[in-house]
N, C-alpha and C positions, 0 to 999 in steps of 0.2 A: 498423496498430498505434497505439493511443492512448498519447497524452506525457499524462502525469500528472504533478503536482506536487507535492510534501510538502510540508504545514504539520506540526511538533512541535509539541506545545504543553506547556511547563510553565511554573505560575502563571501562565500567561494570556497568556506570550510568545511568539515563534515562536523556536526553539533546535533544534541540533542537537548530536547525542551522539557520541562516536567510538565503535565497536563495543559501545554499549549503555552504555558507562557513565557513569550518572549524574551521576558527579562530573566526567567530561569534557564539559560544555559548552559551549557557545558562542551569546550570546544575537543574535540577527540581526535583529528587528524586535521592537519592545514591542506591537505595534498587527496582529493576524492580516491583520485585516480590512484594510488597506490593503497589505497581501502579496498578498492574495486581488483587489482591485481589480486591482494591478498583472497578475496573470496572465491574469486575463478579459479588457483593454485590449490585450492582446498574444495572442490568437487560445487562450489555453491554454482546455479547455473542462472538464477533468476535476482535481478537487483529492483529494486524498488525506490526510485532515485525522487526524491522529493525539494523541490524551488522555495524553501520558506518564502527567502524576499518577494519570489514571483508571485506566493497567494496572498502575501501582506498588499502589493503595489496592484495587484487587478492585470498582471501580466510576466508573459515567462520573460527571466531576467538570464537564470544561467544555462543555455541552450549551451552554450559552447562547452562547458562542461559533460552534457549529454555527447555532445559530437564527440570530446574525446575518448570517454569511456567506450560506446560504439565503434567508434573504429580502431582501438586497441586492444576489445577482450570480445570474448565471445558472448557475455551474458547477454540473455533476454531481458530488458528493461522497459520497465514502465516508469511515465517520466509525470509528475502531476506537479501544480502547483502554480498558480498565477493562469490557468486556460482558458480563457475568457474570449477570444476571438478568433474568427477562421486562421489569423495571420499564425495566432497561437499553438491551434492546433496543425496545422501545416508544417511551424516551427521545429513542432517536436517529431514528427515523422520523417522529415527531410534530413531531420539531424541525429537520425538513427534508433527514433524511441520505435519498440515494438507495438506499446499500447498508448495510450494518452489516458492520463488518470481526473481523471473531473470530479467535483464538488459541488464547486459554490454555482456554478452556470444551469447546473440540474435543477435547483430549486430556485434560482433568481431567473432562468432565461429557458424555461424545459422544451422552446419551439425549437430553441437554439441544437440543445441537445438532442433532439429527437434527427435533425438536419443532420448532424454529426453521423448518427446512427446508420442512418437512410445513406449517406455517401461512404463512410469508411465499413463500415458493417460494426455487430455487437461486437464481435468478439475481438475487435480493435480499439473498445472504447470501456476501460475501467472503471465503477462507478466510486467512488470514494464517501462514506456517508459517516461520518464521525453524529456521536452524541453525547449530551451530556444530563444526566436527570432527564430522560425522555424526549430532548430539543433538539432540535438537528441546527449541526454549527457552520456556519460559514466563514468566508473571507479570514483564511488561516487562523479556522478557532475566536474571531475576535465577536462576530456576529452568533447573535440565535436565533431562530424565526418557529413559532406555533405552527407546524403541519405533524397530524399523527404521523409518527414512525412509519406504522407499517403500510397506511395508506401510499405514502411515499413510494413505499419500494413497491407496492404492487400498481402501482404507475408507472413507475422505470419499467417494470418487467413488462407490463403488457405495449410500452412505447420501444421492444425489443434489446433491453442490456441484459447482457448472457454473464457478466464477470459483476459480484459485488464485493467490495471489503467495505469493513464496519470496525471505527474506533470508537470505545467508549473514554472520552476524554478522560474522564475521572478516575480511569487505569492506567493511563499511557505513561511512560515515564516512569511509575513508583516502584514496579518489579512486583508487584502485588496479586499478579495473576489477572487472566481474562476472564470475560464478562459471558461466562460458558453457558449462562441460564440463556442467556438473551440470545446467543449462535446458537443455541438448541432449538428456539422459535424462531430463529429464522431458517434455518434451515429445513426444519418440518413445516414451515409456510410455503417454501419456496425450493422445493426439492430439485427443478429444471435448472435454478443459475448455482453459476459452480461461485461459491461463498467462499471466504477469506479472510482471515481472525487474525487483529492486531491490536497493538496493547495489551499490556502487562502481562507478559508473556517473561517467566522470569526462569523457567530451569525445563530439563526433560520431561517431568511431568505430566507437563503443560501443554506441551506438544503430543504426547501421546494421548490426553484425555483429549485435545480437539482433532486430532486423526479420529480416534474411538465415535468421535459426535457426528463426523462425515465433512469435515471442514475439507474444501479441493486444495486451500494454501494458509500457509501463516507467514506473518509479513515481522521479522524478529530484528529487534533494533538493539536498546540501551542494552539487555544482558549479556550481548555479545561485545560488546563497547568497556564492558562491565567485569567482565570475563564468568558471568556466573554459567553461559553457555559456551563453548567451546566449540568453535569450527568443525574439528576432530569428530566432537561428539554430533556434531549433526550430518556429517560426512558418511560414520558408521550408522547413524540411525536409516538414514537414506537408503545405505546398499541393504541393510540386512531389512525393510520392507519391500524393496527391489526385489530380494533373492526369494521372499517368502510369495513374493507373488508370481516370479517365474517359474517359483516349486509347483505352484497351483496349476500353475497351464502346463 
């Protein structure tokens, strides 16, 4: 299971939101790029680099942020937020993203995204599906829209996306722990795409009970920010599943 790390970014800070709302933030570092050093320095390999302004305005705003993080660390990142157009998604791969993270274009434009699919392939194209009370939310959290859940996602999957994460807004931000019933059905629905649990992801636990469920990644933000989770401790969690599976082979 990959530890992933969120970066927020609005106006060019790192911040995080309590269950989407704007007005609720809190700013944690002015400088990405030395959030981003510190996780590479500490065994983290995968960032999760999120445009608020970009999904507020219907376009990516801080590409250049991406550019520099990419060409001063090694992490693999996935860049989402504001991808609404080829120019967009082009933006972000030119300027060093590994994946492109989508949402709001999945359920507002799905020809769009399937075109996406068909030229970069699945496995370049992250699906982002946040919900709240059973709704699936768009345009950074502000929109809702009436499509079942799971109908959704067994549309993405058979329109060929291989990578999904799944916020339950209503956990995001409070440290309250994740939405493990709901990554249990999905992932017994959907055993071929490799799944990925974020929000309310608040201590070691929580990480071990969605390794235990079969979760491929978890995507951990505020309690790192927070300090309820430790670098350290997710460093050694890493190797000593590393080492327990090279015992096995």
């Amino acid at each position: 299971m990959d530890i992933i790390v969120a970066i927020d970014l609005i106006d060019g800070k790192c911040v995080r939101l309590i269950q989407g709302d704007f007005k609720r933030k809190k700013i944690y570092n002015k400088d990405p790029l030395e959030i981003a050093f510190l996780l590479e320095n500490n065994g983290i390999s995968r960032l999760h680099l999120v445009d608020l302004d970009g999904a507020k305005k219907g376009k990516v705003v801080h590409w250049k942020i991406l550019e520099k993080i990419a060409k001063s660390t090694h992490l693999i990142i996935d860049f989402g937020g504001g991808i609404h157009s080829e120019e967009d998604i082009r933006t972000v791969f030119e300027n060093g993203g590994h994946m492109a993270t989508v949402g709001s274009i999945a359920v507002q434009k799905p020809f769009v995204l399937k075109k996406w699919i068909y030229t970069y392939g699945g496995d370049k194209i992250l699906l982002g599906v946040d919900v709240k009370n059973n709704k699936i939310a768009t345009n950074g959290w502000t929109k809702f829209i009436d499509f079942p859940f799971f109908d959704f996602l067994q549309e993405k999957s058979n329109h060929g996306i291989k990578k999904i994460f799944c916020t339950d807004i209503s956990k995001d931000g409070v440290l309250l722990g994740p939405s493990f019933l709901l990554y249990k059905k999905i992932i017994k629905k959907f055993p071929n795409i490799e799944f990925i649990a974020s929000g309310g992801i608040s201590n070691m636990d929580d990480i071990d009970q969605l390794y235990n469920l079969g979760c491929s990644g978890v995507i951990i933000g505020k309690a790192i920010y927070e300090n309820k989770i430790s670098l350290s401790d997710l460093k050694d969690w890493s190797e000593k599943k590393r080492n327990k599976r090279n015992n096995k082979n």
